[in-house]
N, C-alpha and C positions, 0 to 999 in steps of 0.2 A: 383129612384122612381119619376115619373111625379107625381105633385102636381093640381091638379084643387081644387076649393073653395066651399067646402061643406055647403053655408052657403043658407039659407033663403032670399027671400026678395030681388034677386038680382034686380037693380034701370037699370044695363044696361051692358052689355056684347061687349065688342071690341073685336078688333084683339087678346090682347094681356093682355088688362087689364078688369076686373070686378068692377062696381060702386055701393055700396049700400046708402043709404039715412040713416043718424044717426038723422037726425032731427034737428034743430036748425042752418039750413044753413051750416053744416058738412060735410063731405060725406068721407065713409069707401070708399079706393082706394086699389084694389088687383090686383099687379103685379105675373100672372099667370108665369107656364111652357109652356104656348104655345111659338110659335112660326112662326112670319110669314116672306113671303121671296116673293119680286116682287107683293106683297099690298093680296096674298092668304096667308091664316091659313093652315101651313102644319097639316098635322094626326100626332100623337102621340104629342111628344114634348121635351124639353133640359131640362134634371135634376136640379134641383136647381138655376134652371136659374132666376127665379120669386124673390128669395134672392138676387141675384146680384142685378138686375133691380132697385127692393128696395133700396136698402144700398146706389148703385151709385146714383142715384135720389136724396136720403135725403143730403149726399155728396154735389154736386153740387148745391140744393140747397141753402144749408150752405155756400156755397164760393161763390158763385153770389149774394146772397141777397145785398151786398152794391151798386151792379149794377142794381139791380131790385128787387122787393118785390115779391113774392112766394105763395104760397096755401100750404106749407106744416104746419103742427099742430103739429104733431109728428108720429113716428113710431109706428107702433100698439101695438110692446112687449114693449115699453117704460113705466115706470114703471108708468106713469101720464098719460097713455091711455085709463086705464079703466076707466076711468069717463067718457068719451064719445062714450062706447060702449056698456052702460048698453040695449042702443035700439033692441040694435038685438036678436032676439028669435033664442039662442045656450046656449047651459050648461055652466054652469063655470065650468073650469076644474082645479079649489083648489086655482087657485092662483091671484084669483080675477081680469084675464082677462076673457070673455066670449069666446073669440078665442081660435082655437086649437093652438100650439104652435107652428105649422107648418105654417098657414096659418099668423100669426100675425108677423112672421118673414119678411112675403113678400108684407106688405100693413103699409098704412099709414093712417092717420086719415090728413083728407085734408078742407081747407075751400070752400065753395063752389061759382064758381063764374059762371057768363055767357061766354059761350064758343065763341072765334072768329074763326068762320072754315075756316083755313087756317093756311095751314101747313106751316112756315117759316124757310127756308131750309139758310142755308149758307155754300157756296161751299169755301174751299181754297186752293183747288188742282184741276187739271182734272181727272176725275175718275167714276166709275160706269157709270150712266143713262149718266152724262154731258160728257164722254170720248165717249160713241154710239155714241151721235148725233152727237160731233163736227166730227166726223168719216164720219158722213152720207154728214154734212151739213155747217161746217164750223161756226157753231151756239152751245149756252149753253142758255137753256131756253130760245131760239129766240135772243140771242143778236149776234150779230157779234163777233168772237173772232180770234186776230191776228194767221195768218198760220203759220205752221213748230210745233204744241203745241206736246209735247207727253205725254202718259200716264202715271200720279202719279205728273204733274208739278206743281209747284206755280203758281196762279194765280198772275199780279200784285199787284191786292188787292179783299181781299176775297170779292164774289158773294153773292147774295141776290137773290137767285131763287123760289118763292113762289111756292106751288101747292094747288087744293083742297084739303078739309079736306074730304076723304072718309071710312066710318066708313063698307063697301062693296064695292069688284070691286079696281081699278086704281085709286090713286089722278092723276089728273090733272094738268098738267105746267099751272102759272098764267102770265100775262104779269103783268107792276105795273099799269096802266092805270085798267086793271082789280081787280087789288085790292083796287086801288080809288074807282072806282064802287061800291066796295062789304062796303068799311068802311069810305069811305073820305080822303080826301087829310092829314089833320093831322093823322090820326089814324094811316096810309099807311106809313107814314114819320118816326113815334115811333116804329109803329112793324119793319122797319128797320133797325134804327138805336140800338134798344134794343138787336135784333138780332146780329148784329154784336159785337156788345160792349160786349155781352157773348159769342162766339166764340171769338174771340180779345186776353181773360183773361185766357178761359180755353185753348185755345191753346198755350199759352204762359207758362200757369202752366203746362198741359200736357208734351210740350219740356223740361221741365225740369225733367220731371221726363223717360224719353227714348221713349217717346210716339208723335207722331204727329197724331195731330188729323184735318182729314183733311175733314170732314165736319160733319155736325150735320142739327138736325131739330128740332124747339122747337114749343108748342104749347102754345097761350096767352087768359085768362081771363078778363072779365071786374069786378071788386069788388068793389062796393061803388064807384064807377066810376074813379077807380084808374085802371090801366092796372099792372098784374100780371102773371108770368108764371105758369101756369097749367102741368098738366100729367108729363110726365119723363122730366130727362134733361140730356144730356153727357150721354146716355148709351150706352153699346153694341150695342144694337138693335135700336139707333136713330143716331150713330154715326158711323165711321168710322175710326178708332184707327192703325194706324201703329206704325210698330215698328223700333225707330228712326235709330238703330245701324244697320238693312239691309234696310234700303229706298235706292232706286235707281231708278228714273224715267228710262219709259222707258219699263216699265212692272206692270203687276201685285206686290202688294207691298204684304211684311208678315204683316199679320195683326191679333187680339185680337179684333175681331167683329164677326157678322155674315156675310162676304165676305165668307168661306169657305162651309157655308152652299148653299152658291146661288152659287158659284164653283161647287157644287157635284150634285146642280139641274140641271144647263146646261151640266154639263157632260151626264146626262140622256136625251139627250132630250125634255125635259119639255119646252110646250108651256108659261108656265107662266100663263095661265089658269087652273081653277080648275077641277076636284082635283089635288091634288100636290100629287109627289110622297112621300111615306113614308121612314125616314130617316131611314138608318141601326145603329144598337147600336154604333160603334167605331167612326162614325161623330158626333153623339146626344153629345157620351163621350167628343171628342176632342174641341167640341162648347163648352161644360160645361169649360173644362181645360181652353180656350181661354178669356172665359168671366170672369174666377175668377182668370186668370194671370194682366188682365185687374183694376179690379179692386184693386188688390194689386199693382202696381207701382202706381196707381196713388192716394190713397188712407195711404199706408205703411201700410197698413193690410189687415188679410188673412181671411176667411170666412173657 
């Protein structure tokens, strides 16, 4: 069953996630069933997928906090959540959450901070968008990269490829000259450096557990003029997750992401402009299987 969020009041509708306003500089965070693929919202959507999202989020939050400080509060079914959900105009349904039990599964109760739009990508492999260009151009987000690379390699040291944040349409490749622009010279140098420092840890904890995880994208807050990670962290759907025991550069890797989904889009044809085609049940299933394979090795529990 696709889950969308029945709730009142909505403050803002993404790709992938729903934002309501709790009041008191709060903010209810609902990781949906949608699902997007090449920066469009496919129709329908991946079952239980918005549980994953959730769970791995709070997760990763948990494990990077000693690297960087977080927006998350707690998880909505957490039993210290309903104090900060009396705002919202929905039933209680007995057990003194106002949330249905379905939707509280998949949202977090989060602080609320000023958003920096700019999505901070760290690449530590060749692959996806950066495997096209160097293909076209000998280039990974405009930089020079030495020849002979193939597809699924290590980088010498993992990449810092920014893009817009676009909440509609295409992000944008940033150069960092462009993101001095947008934030300053210090600002530009922290969201680097924080970036990496959290890819660095979680792909080191990922290897450990048969997973390489070979890039990600995080999004960063300003709070009390403290810089904090905001929206997801290490998910399926912000990550790229192979699997350590068939890696083989050289090719397409096996992977517990959404790669299979964007596989089954270019199989079709699809311009990567909207509308996207609609997914058949047995892909929607196998993304569901991929993402909560996902998050059990790297977590040691099963949803």
């Amino acid at each position: 069953m696709i889950i969308e969020t029945p709730l009142p009041g909505r403050m803002h509708r993404g790709k992938v996630r729903d934002t309501y306003d709790l009041g008191q500089g709060r903010l209810l965070m609902v990781a949906t069933d949608r699902i997007s693929a090449f920066d469009v919202v496919l129709p329908g959507g991946i079952p239980g997928k918005g549980q994953v999202l959730n769970r791995i989020s709070s997760f990763w939050f948990g494990k990077t906090a000693h690297i960087i400080p977080n927006h998350l509060i707690c998880l909505a079914d957490a039993p210290d959540a309903a104090q900060y959900l009396q705002s919202l105009e929905t039933e209680n349904d007995g057990d003194g959450n106002p949330l249905p039990a379905e939707v509280a599964q998949q949202a977090m109760v989060v602080k609320q901070a000023q958003r920096i739009d700019i999505e901070c990508i760290v690449r530590g492999y060749i692959t996806g968008s950066a495997w096209s260009e160097y293909r076209r151009q000998g280039t990974v987000s405009g930089q020079p990269m030495p020849e002979g690379l193939v597809e699924g390699q290590p980088f010498p040291e993992p990449l810092f490829t920014p893009t817009t944040k676009a909440d509609e349409g295409h992000d944008e490749n940033m150069s960092i000259p462009q993101v001095v622009d947008m934030v300053g010279d210090e600002m530009a140098a922290r969201l680097e450096a924080a970036s990496k420092a959290v890819y660095a840890f979680a792909h080191d904890y990922a290897r450990q557990r048969g997973i390489i995880l070979a890039d990600t994208k995080m999004e960063f807050g300003i709070l009390d003029g403290e810089l904090i990670l905001i929206d997801e962290l290490l998910t399926p759907d912000s990550s790229r997750f192979w699997d350590a025991e068939g890696y083989n550069p050289g090719r397409s890797q096996p992977n517990f992401d959404k790669q299979f989904v964007r596989d089954w889009l270019d199989a079709q044809g699809w311009n990567h402009e909207p509308p996207a085609p609609e997914l058949p049940g047995d892909v929607a299933q196998r993304t569901t299987q991929r993402y909560r394979e996902a998050y059990a090795r790297l977590t040691g529990e099963n949803l």
